[in-house]
C-alpha positions in Angstrom: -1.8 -1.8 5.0 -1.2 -1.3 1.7 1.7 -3.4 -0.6 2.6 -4.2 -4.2 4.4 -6.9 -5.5 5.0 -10.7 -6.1 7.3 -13.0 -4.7 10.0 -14.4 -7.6 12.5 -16.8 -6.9 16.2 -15.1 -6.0 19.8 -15.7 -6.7 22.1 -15.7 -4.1 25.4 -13.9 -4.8 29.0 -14.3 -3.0 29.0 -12.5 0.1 31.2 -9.4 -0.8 30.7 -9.8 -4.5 29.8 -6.3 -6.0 25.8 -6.9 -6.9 24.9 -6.9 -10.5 22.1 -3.8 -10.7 19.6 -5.8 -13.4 16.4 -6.2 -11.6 13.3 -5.2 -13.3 11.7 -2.0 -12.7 7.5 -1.9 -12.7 5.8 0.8 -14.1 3.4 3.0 -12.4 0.1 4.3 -13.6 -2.0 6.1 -11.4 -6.0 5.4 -12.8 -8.0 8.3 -11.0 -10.4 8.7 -7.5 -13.4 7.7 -7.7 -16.2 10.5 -8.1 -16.6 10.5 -4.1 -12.6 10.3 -3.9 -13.2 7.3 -1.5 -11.8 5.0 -3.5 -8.8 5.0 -5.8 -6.8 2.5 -8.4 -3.0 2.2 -9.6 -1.3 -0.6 -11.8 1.9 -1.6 -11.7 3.2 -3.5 -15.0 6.2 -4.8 -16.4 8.4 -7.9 -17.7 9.5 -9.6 -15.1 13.4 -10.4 -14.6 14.2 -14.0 -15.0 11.4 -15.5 -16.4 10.8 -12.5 -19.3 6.7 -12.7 -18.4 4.5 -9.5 -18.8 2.4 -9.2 -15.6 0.1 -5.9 -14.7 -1.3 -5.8 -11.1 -4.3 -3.4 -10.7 -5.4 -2.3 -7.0 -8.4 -1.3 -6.0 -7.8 0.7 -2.7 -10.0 2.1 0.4 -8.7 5.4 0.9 -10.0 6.1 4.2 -8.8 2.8 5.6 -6.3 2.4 3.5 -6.7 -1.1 2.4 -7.2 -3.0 -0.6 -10.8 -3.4 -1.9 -10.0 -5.3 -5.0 -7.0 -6.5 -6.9 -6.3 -8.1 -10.3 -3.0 -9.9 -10.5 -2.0 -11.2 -13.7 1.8 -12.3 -14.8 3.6 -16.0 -15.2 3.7 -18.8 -16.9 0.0 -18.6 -18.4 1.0 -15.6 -20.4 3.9 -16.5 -21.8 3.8 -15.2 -25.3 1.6 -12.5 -24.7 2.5 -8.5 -25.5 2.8 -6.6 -21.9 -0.6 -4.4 -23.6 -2.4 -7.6 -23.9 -2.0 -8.7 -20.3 -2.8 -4.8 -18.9 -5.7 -4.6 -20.8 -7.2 -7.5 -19.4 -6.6 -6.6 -16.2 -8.6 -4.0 -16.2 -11.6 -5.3 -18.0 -11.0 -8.3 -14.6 -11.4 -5.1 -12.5 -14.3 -3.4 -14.7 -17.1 -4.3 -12.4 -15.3 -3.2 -9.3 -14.6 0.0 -10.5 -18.4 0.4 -11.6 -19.4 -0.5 -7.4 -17.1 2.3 -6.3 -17.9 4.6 -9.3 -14.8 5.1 -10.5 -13.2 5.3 -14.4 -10.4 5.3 -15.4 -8.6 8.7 -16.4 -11.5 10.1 -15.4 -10.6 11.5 -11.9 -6.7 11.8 -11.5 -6.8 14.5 -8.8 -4.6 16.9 -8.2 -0.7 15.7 -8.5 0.9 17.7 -5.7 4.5 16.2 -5.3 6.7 14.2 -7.5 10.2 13.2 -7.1 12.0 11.0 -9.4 13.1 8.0 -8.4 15.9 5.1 -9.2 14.9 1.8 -11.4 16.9 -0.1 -9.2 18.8 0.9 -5.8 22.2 -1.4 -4.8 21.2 -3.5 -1.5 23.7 -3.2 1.5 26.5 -4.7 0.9 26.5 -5.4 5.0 23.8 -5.9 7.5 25.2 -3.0 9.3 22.3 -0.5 9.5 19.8 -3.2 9.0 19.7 -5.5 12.3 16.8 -4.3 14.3 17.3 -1.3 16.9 18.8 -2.5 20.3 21.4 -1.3 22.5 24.5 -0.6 20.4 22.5 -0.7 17.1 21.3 1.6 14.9 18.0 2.0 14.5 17.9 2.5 10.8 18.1 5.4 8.3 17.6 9.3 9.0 13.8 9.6 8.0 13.2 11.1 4.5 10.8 14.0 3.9 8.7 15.8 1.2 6.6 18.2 1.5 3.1 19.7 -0.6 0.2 22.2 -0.3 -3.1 21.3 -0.4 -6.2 23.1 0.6 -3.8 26.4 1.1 -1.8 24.7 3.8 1.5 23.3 4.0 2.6 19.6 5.0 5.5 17.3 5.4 6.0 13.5 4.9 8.1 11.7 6.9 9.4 8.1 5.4 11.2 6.5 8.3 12.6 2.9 7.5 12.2 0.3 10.3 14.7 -2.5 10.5 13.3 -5.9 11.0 16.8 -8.0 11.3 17.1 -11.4 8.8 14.5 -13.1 7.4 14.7 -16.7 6.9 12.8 -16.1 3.1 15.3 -14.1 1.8 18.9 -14.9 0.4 21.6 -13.4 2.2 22.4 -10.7 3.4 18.5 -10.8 3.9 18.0 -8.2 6.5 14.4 -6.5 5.4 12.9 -3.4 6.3 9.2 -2.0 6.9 8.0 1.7 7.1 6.3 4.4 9.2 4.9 6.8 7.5 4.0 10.3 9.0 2.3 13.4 8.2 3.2 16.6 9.9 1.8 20.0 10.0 3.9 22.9 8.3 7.0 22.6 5.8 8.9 22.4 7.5 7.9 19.7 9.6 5.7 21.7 13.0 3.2 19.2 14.3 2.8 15.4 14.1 -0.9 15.4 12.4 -1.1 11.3 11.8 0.5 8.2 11.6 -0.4 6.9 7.5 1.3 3.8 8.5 3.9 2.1 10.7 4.4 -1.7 9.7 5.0 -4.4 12.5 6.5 -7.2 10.7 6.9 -7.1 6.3 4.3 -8.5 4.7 4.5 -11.2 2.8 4.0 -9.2 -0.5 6.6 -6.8 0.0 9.2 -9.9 -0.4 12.9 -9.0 1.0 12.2 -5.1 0.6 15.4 -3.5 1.8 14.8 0.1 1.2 12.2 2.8 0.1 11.5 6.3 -1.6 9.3 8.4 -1.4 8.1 9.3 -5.0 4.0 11.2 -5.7 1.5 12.9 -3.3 -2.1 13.3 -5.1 -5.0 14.7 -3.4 -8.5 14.9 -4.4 -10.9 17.0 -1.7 -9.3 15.7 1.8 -8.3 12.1 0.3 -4.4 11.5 0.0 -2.9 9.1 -1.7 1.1 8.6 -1.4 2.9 6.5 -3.6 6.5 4.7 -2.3 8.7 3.3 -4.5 9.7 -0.2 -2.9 13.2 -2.2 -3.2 13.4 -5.9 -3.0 16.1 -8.5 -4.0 14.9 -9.8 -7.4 16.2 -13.2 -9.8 18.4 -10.7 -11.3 19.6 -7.9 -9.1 17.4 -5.7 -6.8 13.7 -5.0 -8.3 11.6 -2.0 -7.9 7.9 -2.1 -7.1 5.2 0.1 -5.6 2.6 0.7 -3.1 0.3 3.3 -1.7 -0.7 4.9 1.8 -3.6 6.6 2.0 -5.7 8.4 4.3 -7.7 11.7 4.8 -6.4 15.0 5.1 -7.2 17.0 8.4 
């Protein structure tokens, strides 16, 4: 399953206290399909809150499986000093020899973009753990799912984003209740036919740090590959932070 992100330190804030919206927010550049469209590659970049490091993170991703192939992480102290340009392109030229095995280059193949929705910087975290304790009797079981739809290949389809509340977590300051995702695809807009499950997370990874809430944001096809981008919200050093990662999968 497919994340983005690094895990910073966090300040706790006075339980009540209105939350002070400063996080940082990564940038997003989509770098193409490889020439088979098996493969794909995104970056994420940006100056992190708190510390003021650059860091660029560059994925390498299976489409089909939709896993990570290769990654180049680069950010923190040992490149303090350095422009935010610097530190990106280096870690591309780290991922130059992956990108050769899969056949893909850079700006070469971006597909076809066939949804966008803007999306927040930053989104205020709950200010109660309310409709984040984990579904039971009495309890919510998290959000309303949201949707967007595309057309590819002359037919129509519809994402469903459904949030999955996961309760506390014990590595996040309070209120630390995190949440995962499912991710659906459906037949028709709107939604007619559950086609596939893209994802549905059983516990938060470790690299999606305190996420509390997601959006969907980009669909991009290229032949029957899919690739859906997700904004992701996480408590940060300086208010919430916004990162992002990608399911993928194939097309019906």
């Amino acid at each position: 399953m497919l994340r983005a992100g690094l895990v910073l330190a966090v300040l706790a804030l006075a339980a009540g206290a209105p939350r002070a919206v400063a996080g940082d927010a990564a940038g997003l550049e989509f770098l193409g399909f490889s020439r088979d469209a098996s493969h794909l590659a995104f970056e994420q970049y940006g100056i992190r809150d708190g510390s003021g490091f650059p860091y660029s993170e560059v994925f390498l991703v299976d489409v089909a499986r939709n896993r990570f192939r290769a990654s180049a992480v680069l950010g923190g102290p040992a490149f303090e000093g350095r422009s935010l340009e610097s530190v990106r392109q280096e870690a591309r030229r780290r991922m130059a020899a992956e990108f050769a095995r899969v056949g893909l280059t850079p700006g070469r193949s971006p597909g076809f973009l066939k949804a966008a929705r803007p999306v927040g910087d930053v989104v205020e975290e709950p200010a109660t753990p309310a409709d984040t304790a984990p579904a039971g009797p009495g309890r919510p079981s998290g959000p309303a799912p949201s949707s967007l739809g595309f057309e590819a290949g002359g037919r129509p389809y519809t994402l469903l984003l459904r949030e999955l509340p996961f309760g506390p977590s014990q590595d996040c300051p309070t209120p630390g209740f995190v949440r995962g995702l499912e991710l659906q695809l459906h037949a028709g807009l709107p939604p007619s036919r559950l086609l596939a499950v893209l994802q549905k997370d059983t516990r938060l990874p470790a690299s999606r740090f305190c996420a509390f809430t997601y959006r969907l944001a980009q669909v991009r096809v290229l032949g029957k590959s899919l690739a859906v981008f997700v904004a992701v919200y996480r408590t940060g050093f300086e208010g919430p932070d916004r990162r992002w990662m990608v399911v993928t999968g194939r097309l019906p």
